[in-house]
C-alpha positions, 0 to 999 in steps of 0.5 A: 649625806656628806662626811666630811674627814680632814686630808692626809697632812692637815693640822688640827691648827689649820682646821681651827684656824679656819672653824669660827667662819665655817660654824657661822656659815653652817649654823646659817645652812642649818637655820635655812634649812639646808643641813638637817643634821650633823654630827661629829665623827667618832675619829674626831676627825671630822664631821657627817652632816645630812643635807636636805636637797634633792641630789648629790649635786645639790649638796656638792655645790653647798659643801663646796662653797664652805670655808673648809672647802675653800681652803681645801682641808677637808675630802668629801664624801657624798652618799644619797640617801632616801626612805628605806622604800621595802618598808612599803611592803609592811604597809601593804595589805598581807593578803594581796602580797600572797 
């Protein structure tokens, strides 16, 4: 997951001068199949998209490459995430686990 929040003294001017190249390129990463989702964040200051790669790297070098971040208007943060695993516990046999 990657949450993306405009810098301390960015302009909203300066973002949307910037925005028709960035929602060219990430419609092109969605339709690749790069970013699952998006969202916009509540503040309006931002975005969080979830991107489907394996690791933190993967999706920096994606994020980076965005006309935003080129521009360096934009802090990234960047969480892993994955299947909540201790749901496999309701998958188990409830006599076994005693």
């Amino acid at each position: 997951m990657v949450i993306l929040t405009a810098k301390a003294g960015v302009t909203r001017e300066q973002v949307m001068a910037v925005m028709p190249a960035e929602i060219q390129e990430t419609v092109q990463l969605y339709l690749g199949g790069k970013i699952r989702e998006w969202y916009s964040r509540g503040d309006g200051r931002g975005v969080v998209f979830v991107v489907d790669v394996r690791d933190v790297a993967a999706a920096k070098a994606i994020m980076e490459d965005l006309p935003l971040a080129k521009q360096d208007l934009m802090d990234h943060e960047y969480i892993a995430i994955g299947p909540l695993m201790p749901l496999r516990l309701l998958m188990t046999n409830p006599e076994r686990r005693q």
